[in-house]
C-alpha positions in Angstrom: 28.3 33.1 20.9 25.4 35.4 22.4 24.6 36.3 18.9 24.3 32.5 17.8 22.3 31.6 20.9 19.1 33.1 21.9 17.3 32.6 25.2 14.1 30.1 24.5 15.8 28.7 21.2 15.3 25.3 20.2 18.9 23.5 19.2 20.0 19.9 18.6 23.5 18.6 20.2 26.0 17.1 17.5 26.7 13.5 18.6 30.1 12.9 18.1 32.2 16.5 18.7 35.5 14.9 18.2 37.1 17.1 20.7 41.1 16.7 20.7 40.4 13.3 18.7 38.2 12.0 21.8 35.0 10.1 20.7 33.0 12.1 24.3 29.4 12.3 23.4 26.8 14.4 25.1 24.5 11.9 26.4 26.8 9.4 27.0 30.3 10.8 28.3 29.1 14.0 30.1 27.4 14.0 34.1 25.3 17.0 33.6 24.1 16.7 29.7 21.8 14.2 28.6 18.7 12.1 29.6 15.4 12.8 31.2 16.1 16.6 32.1 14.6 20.0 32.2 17.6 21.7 32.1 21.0 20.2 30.6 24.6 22.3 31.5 26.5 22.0 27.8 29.7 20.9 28.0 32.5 23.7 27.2 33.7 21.4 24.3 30.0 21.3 22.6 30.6 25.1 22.3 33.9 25.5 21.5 33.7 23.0 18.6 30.8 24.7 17.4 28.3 21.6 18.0 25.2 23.1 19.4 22.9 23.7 16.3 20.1 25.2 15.9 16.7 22.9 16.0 13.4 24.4 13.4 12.0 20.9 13.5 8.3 20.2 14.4 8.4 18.0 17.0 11.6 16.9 19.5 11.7 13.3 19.1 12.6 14.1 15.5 15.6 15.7 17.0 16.6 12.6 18.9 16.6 10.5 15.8 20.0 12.6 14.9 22.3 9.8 16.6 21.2 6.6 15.2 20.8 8.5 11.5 24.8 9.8 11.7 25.2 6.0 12.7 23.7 4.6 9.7 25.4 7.4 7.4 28.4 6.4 9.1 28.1 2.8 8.7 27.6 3.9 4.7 30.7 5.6 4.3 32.5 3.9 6.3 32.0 0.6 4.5 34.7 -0.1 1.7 35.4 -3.4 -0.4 38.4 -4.3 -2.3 39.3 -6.3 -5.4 41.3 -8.8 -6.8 43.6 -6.8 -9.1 45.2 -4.2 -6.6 45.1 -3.0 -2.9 42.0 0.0 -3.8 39.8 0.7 -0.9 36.2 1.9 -3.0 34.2 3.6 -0.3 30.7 1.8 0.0 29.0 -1.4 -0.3 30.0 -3.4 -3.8 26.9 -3.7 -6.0 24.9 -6.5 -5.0 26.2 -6.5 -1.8 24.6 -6.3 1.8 24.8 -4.1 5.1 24.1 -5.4 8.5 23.0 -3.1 10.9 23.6 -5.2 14.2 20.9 -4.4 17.5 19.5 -1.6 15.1 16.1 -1.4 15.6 13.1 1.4 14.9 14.4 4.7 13.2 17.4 2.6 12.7 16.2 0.5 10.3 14.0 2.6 8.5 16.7 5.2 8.0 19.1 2.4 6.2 15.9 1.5 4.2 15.6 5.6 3.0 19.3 5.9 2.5 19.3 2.9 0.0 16.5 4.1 -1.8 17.6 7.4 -1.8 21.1 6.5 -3.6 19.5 4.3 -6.2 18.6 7.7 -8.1 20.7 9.3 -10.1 20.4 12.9 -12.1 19.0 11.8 -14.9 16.0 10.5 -13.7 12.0 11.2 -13.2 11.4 10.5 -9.9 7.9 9.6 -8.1 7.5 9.7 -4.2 4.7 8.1 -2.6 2.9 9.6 0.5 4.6 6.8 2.3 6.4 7.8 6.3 9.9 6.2 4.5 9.5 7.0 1.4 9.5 10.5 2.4 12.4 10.8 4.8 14.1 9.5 1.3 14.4 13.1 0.7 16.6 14.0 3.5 19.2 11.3 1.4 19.1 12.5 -1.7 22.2 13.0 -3.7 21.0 14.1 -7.2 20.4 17.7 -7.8 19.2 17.3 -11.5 16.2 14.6 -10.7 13.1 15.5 -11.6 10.4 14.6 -8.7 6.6 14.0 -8.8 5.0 13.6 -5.5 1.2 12.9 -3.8 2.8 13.7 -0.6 2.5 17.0 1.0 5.1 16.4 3.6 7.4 15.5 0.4 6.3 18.9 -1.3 7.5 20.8 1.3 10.8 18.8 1.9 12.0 18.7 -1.7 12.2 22.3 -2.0 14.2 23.1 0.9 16.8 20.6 -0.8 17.1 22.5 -3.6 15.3 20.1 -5.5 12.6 20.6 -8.5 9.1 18.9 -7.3 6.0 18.6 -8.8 3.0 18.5 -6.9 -0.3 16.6 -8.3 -3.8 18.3 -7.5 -6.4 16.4 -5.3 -8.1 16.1 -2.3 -5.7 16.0 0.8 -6.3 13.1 2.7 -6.1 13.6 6.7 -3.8 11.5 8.5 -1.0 10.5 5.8 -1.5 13.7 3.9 -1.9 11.9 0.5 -3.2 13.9 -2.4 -5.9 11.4 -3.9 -9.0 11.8 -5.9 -9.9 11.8 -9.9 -7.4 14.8 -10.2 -4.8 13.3 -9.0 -5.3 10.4 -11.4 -5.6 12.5 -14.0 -2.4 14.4 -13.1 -0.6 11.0 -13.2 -1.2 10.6 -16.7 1.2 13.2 -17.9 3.6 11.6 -17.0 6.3 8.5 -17.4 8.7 7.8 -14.8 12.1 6.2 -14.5 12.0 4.9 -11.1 8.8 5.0 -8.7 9.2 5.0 -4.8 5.8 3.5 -3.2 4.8 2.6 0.5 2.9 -0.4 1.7 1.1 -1.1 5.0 1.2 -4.7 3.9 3.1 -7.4 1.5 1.6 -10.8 1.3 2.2 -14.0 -1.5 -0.8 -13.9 -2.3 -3.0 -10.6 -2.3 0.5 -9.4 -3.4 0.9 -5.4 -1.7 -1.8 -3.5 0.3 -2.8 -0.5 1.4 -6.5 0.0 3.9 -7.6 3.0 1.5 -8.6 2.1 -2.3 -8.4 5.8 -3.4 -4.5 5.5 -2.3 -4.4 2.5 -3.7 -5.7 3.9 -7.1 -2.6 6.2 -7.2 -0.2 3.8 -6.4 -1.2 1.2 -9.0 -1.2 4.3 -11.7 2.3 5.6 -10.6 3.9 2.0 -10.9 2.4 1.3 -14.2 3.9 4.4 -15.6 7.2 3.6 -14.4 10.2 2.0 -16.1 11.3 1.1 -12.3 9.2 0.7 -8.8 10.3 0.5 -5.5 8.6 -0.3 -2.4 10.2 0.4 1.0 8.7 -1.4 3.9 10.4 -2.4 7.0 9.6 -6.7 8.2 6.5 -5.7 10.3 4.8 -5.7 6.7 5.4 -9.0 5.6 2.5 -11.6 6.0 0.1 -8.0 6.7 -3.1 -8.4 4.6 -4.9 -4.6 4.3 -8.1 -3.9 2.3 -7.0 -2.9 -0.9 -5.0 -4.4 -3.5 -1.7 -2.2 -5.2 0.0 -4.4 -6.8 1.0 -8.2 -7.5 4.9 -9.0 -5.7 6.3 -9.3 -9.1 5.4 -5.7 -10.2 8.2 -4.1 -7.5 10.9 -4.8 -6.0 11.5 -4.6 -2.3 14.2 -2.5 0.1 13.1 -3.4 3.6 15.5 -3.9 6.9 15.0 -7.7 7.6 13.8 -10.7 5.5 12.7 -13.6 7.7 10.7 -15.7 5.3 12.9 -16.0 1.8 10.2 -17.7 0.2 9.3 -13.6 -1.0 12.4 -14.1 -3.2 10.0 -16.2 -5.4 8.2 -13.2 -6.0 10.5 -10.5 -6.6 13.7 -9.0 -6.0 14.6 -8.0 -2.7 17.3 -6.0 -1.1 18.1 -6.3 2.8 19.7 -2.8 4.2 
């Protein structure tokens, strides 16, 4: 154990430890462990089952996110649906179908929205990720070792490889902020290729102006990688619907939609939309 645990190391707490069958969680079940503290004492049963794992992330709220992710995975797998032929349990949701996350909120929601995505690509296919915040915890999801990715994102250049995944990075200028690679380049990397399915971001999705981004070099990019795709997805959570931003991406009906919660179904006009 001293060997696995060095003084001033940064680790993460597995949520559920299943200790003797028993559902105790630090955070919830435990006097000393959890909450607003400087120092936490680790319950015996977080070490014995081997639960205290070590933490390389950039920033600790990341870390946090770990419990309402395994919720959302669990939700997943724990789904099944039957038919009318014989008593078969098929794990996960039946094609077409719907999952409702109940009082899931923030990181909740947007984690369903990057599993979805993440499962709609299979090992055949030629894959572009958009510098978009959900489009590139996708990655984290992704179940298809022989895809083929091409990405403006940095952050998704970086996270692809540690998957074991084959990326290709277009050239650019690296926007600050979201870390897009924009510019002529860019563009003109685009052009070399076709892809099956295309994964975009939106800051906003309206009937009219269609979807939005503030930036009309981004935008550029965008439009280019859905027109040279045989698929495109955009993942926004509701907060985007009705949102109007500077520059125009594309009309509704050139993507479909994978957000958390549809309030106005008049967008079903438009396009095809699936609630996660």
């Amino acid at each position: 154990m001293k060997e696995r645990v060095q003084k001033f190391g940064r680790f993460l707490s597995g949520m559920v430890i299943n200790y003797q069958g028993r559902l105790d969680s630090p955070g919830y079940s435990y006097r000393y462990c959890g909450g607003a503290a400087i120092y936490c004492i680790m319950p015996n049963e977080v070490m014995e089952m081997n639960c205290l794992l070590h933490y390389d992330g950039e920033n600790y709220f990341e870390a946090s996110l770990g419990e309402p992710m395994s919720c959302i995975v669990g939700g997943y797998y724990g789904n099944y649906h039957t038919n009318k032929t014989n008593h078969d349990h098929t794990i996960g949701v039946k094609e077409g179908g719907s999952v409702l996350i109940m009082g899931g909120c923030g990181p909740m929601g947007l984690g369903a929205i990057a599993r979805y995505a993440a499962g709609l690509i299979s090992n055949d296919d030629v894959v572009y990720l958009d510098a978009g915040s959900t489009v590139m915890h996708m990655v984290e999801h992704i179940q298809a070792p022989n895809a083929t990715f091409v990405t403006n994102s940095v952050e998704c250049a970086q996270r692809l490889p540690r998957r074991g995944l084959r990326a290709y990075v277009l050239g650019g200028v690296i926007k600050p902020g979201t870390l897009a690679i924009i510019g002529g380049e860019a563009m003109e990397g685009l052009k070399k290729y076709y892809f099956t399915k295309t994964f975009l971001g939106a800051n906003g999705i309206a009937a009219g102006p269609g979807f939005t981004t503030p930036d009309p070099e981004e935008a550029m990019v965008k439009t280019t990688a859905a027109v040279r795709a045989h698929e495109t997805w955009v993942l926004a959570d509701s907060s985007k619907f009705g949102t109007i931003t500077a520059a125009s991406v594309l009309p509704l009906s050139g993507a479909r939609i994978v957000t958390d919660r549809l309030d106005d179904h008049r967008y079903l006009e438009y396009t095809d939309i699936k609630v996660v």
